[in-house]
PAZAPA-4460 file (N, C-alpha, C; in steps of 0.05 Angstrom, whole numbers, plus 32768, in hexadecimal, padded with zeros to 4 digits):
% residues 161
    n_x    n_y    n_z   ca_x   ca_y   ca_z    c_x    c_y    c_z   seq   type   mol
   7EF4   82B3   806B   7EF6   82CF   8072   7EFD   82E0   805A     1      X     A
   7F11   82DE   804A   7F1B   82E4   8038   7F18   82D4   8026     2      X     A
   7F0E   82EA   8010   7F0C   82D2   7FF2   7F2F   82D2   7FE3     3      X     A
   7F2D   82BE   7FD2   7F47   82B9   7FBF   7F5D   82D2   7FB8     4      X     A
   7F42   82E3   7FAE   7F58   82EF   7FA6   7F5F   830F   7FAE     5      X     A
   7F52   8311   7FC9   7F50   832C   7FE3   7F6D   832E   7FE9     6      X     A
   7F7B   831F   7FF2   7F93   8319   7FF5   7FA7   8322   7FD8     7      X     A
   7FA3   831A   7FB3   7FB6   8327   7FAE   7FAE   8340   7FAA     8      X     A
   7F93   8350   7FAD   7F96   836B   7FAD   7F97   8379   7FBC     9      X     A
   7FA0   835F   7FD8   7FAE   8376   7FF2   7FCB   8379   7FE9    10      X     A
   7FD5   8365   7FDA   7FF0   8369   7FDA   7FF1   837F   7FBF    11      X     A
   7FEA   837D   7FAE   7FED   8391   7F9D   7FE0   83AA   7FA5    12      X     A
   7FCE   83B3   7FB5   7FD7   83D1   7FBD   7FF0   83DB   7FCC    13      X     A
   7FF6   83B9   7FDB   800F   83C3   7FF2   802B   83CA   7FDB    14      X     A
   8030   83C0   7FC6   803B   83CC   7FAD   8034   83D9   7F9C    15      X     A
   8015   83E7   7F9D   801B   8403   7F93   8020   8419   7FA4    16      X     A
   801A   8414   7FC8   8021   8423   7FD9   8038   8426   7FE1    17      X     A
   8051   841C   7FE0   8063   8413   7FE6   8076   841B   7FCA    18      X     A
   806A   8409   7FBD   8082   8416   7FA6   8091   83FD   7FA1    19      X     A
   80A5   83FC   7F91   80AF   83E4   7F81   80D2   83E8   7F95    20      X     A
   80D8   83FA   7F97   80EF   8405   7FAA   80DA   83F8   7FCA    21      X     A
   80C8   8405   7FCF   80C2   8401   7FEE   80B7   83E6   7FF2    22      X     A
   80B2   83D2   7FDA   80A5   83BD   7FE3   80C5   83A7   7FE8    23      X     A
   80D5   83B6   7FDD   80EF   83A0   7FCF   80FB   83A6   7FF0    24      X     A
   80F9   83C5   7FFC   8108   83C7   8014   8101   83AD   8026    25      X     A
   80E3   83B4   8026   80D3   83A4   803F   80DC   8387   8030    26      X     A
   80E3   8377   8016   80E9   8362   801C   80FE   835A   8021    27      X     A
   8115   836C   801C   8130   8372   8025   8133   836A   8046    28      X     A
   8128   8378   8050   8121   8375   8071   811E   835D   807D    29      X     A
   8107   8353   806E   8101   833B   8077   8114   8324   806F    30      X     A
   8121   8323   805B   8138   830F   804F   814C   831A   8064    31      X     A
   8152   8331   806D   816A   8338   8081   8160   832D   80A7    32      X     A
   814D   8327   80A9   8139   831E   80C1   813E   82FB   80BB    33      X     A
   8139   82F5   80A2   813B   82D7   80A2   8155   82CF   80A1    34      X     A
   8170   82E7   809C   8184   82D4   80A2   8190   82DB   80C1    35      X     A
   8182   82EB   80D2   8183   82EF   80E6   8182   82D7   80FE    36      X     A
   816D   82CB   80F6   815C   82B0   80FC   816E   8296   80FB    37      X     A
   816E   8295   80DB   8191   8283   80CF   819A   827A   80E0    38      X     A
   81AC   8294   80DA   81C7   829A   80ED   81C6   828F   810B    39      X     A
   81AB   8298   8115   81AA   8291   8137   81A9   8273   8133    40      X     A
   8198   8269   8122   818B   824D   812D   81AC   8239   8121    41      X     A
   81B8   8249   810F   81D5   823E   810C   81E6   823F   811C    42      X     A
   81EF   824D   812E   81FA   8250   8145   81F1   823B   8162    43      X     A
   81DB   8236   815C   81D7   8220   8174   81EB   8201   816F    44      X     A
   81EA   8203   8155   81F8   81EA   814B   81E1   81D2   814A    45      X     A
   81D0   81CF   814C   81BE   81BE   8150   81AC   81BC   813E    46      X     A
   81A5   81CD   8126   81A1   81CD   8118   81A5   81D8   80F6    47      X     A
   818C   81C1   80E2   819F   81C1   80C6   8183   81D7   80B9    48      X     A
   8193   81EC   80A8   8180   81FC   80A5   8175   81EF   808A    49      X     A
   8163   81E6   807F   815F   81E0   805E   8155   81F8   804D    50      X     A
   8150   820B   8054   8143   8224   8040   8155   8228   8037    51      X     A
   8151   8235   8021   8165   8243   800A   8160   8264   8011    52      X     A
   8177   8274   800E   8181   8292   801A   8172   82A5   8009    53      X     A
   8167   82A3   7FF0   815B   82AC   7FE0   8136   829F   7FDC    54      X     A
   8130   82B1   7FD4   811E   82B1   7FCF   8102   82BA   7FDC    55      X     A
   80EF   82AC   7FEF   80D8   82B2   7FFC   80E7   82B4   8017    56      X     A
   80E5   82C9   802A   80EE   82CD   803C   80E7   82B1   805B    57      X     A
   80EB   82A1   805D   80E8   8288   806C   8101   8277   806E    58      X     A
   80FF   826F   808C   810B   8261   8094   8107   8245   809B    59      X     A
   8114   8230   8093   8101   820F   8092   8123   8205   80A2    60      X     A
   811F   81FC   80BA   813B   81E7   80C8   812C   81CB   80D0    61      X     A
   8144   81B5   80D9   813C   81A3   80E1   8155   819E   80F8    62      X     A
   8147   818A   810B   815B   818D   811C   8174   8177   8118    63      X     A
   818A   817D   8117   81A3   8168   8113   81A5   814A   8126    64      X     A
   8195   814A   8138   8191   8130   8146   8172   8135   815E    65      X     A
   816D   8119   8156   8149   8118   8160   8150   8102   816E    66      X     A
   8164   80F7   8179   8164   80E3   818E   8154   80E5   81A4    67      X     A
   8153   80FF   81A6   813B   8106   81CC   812A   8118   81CA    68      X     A
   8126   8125   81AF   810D   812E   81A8   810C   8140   818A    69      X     A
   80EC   8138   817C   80F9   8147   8160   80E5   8162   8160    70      X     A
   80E5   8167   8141   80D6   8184   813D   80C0   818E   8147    71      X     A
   80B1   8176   8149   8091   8177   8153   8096   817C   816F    72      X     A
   80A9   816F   817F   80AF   817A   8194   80B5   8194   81A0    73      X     A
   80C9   81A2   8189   80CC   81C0   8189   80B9   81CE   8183    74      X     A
   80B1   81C3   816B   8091   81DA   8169   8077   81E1   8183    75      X     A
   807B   81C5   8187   8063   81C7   81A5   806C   81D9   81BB    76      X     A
   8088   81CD   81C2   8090   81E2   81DC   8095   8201   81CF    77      X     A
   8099   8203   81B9   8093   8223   81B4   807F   8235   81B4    78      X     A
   8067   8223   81B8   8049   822E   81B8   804F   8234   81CD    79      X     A
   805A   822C   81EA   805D   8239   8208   806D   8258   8206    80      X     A
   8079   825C   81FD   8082   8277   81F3   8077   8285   81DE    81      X     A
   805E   827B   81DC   8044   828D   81B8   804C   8296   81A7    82      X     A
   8062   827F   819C   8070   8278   817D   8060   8266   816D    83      X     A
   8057   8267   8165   8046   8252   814E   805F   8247   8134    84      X     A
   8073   823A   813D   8082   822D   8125   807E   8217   8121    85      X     A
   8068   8213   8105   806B   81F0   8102   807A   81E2   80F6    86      X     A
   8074   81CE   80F8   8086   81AF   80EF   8070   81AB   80E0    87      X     A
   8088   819C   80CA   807A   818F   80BC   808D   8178   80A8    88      X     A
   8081   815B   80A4   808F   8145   8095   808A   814D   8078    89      X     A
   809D   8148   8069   809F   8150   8046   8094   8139   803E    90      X     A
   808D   8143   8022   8075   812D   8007   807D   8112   8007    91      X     A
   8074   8100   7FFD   8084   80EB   8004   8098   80DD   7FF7    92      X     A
   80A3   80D2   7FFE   80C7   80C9   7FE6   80D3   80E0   7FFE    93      X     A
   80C7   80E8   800E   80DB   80FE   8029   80D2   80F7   8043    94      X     A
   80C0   80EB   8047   80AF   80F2   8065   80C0   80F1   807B    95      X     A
   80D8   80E6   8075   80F0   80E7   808A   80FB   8102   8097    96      X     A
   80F7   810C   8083   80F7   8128   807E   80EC   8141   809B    97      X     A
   80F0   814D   80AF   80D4   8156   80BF   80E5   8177   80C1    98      X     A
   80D9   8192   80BE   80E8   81A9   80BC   80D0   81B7   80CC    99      X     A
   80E1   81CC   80DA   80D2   81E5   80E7   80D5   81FD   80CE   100      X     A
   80C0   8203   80CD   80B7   821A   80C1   80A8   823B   80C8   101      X     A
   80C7   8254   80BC   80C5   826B   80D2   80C5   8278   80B6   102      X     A
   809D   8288   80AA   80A8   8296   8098   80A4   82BB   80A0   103      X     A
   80B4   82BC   809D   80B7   82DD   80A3   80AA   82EB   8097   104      X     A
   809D   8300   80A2   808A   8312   809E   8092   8335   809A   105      X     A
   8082   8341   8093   8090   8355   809C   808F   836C   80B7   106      X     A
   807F   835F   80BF   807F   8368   80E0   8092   8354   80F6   107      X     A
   809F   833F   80E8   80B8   832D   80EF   80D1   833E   80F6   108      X     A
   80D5   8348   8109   80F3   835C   810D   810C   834B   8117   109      X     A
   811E   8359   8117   813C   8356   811A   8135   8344   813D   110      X     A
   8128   835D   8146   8128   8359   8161   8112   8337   8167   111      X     A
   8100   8335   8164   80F5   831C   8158   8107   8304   8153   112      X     A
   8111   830B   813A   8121   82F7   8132   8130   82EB   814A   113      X     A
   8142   82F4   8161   8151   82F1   816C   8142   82E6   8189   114      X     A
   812B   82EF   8188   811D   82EB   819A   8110   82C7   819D   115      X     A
   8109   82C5   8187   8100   82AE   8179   8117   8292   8187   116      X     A
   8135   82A5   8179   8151   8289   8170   8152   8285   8194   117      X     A
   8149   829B   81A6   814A   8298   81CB   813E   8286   81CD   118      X     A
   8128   828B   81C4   810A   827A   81D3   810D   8260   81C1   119      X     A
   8117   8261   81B3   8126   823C   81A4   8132   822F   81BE   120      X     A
   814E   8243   81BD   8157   8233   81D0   8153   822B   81EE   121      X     A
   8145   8244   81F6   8136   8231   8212   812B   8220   820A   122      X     A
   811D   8212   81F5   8107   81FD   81EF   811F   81DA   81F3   123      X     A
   8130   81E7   81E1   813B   81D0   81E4   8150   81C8   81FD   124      X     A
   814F   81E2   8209   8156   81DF   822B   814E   81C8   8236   125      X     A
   812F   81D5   8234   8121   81CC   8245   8116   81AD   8239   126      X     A
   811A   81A6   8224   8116   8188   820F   812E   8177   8219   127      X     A
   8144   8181   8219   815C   8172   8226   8161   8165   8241   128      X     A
   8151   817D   824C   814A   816C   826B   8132   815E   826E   129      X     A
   812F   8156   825A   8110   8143   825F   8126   8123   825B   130      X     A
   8114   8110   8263   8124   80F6   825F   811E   80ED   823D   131      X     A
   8130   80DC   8229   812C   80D8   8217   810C   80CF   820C   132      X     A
   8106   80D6   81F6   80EC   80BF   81F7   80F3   80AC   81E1   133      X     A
   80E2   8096   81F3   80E6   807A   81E6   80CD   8071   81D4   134      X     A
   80D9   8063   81C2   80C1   805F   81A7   80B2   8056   81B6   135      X     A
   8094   804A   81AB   8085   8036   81B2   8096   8019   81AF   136      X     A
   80A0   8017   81A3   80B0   7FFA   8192   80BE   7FF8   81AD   137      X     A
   80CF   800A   81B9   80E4   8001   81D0   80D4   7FFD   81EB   138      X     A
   80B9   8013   81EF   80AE   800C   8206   80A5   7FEC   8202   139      X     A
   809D   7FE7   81EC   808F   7FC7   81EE   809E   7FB9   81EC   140      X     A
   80B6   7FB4   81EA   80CD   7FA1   81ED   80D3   7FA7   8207   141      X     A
   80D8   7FBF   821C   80DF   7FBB   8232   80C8   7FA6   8241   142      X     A
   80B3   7FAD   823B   8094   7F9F   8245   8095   7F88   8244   143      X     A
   80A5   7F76   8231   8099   7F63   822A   80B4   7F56   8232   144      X     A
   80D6   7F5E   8230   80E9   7F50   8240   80E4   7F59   8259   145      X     A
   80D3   7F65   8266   80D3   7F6B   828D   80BF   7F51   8287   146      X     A
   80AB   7F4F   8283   8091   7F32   8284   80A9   7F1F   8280   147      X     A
   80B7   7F17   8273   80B8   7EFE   8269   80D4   7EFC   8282   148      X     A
   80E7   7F10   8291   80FB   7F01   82A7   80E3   7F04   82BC   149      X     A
   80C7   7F11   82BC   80B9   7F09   82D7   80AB   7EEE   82D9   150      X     A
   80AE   7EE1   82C3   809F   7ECA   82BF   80B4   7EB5   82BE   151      X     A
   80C2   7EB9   82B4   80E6   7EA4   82BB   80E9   7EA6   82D7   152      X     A
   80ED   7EBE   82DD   80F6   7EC3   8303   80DD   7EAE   8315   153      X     A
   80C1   7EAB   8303   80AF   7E9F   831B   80B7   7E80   830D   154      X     A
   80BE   7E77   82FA   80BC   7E5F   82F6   80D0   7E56   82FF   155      X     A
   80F1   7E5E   8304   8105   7E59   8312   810A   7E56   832C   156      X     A
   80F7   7E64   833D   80F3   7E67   8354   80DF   7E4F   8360   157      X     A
   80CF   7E42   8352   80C3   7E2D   8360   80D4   7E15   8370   158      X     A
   80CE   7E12   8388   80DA   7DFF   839B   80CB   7DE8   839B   159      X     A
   80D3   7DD1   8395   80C6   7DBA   839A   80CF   7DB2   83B4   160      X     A
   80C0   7DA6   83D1   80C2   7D9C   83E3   80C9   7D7C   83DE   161      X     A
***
C-alpha cells in the first residue's frame, strides 16, 4: 500500500507541521500515557514490566506466573474486548522469554490507557476461572497410568473356578 519511504515523509511533514516544541509535546504525551499503562499493569501485581521508561514510547510485560495460563493466552482473550496486544517469544539464547507488547500512539489517551489496564484485568478474571491447563506431556502420562491400573485391575480380577 505504502512504499518505503511514504511513511518517513509522513513523519517529517508531521515535524515541520508541528514544530520541534509540538512534535516533542505529542511525544511527551505519549511517554506520560505509557507510564499510565506501567503503573496500572504494576498495580495488579501480576506482572513484570521489561521496557525501559525512556525512550520509544512502548510498553513490553510478561506475566510473573504462567502456571494456568501465559501471554498468548492474554493476548487472545483481549481480541474479545478489540485490543490487538501481541505476544511474542525473544531471538534465541531467550525463547523462554514470552512479552506482551503495548506501543503507544498518539491517539493512545490517558483515558485508553486505563481502559486497556480494566480490560487486562477482566481477562485474567476470567483466565483464573478456567481450570489449569495441562501440558501434552501430563495429559499422556495421565493416559497411559489410567491404561495401565485398567489392565492390572482386569488381570487381578480373574477368578479361577
Amino acid at each position: 500500500m505504502f512504499s518505503g519511504s511514504s511513511q518517513v515523509i509522513a513523519q517529517y511533514y508531521q515535524l515541520i507541521r508541528l514544530g520541534f516544541e509540538g512534535y516533542k509535546n505529542v511525544m511527551e504525551n505519549c511517554q506520560a500515557n505509557a507510564m499510565v499503562l506501567k503503573r496500572g499493569l504494576e498495580a495488579t501485581g501480576r506482572f513484570n514490566v521489561v521496557s525501559k521508561d525512556n525512550g520509544v514510547p512502548l510498553v513490553a510485560f510478561s506475566l510473573k506466573d504462567r502456571s494456568r495460563h501465559d501471554e498468548f493466552d492474554v493476548s487472545d482473550w483481549l481480541r474479545r474486548y478489540g485490543w490487538i496486544v501481541p505476544a511474542y517469544t525473544m531471538p534465541p539464547d531467550a525463547q523462554h522469554v514470552i512479552v506482551l507488547r503495548v506501543v503507544i500512539r498518539e491517539d493512545f489517551s490517558c483515558t485508553l490507557a486505563e481502559r486497556l489496564v480494566g480490560d487486562i484485568k477482566k481477562v485474567l478474571h476470567e483466565l483464573d476461572a478456567l481450570p489449569p491447563k495441562n501440558g501434552s506431556n501430563v495429559i499422556a502420562m495421565n493416559v497411559v497410568n489410567s491404561w495401565k491400573k485398567f489392565v492390572n485391575d482386569k488381570k487381578t480380577n480373574r477368578v479361577i473356578c
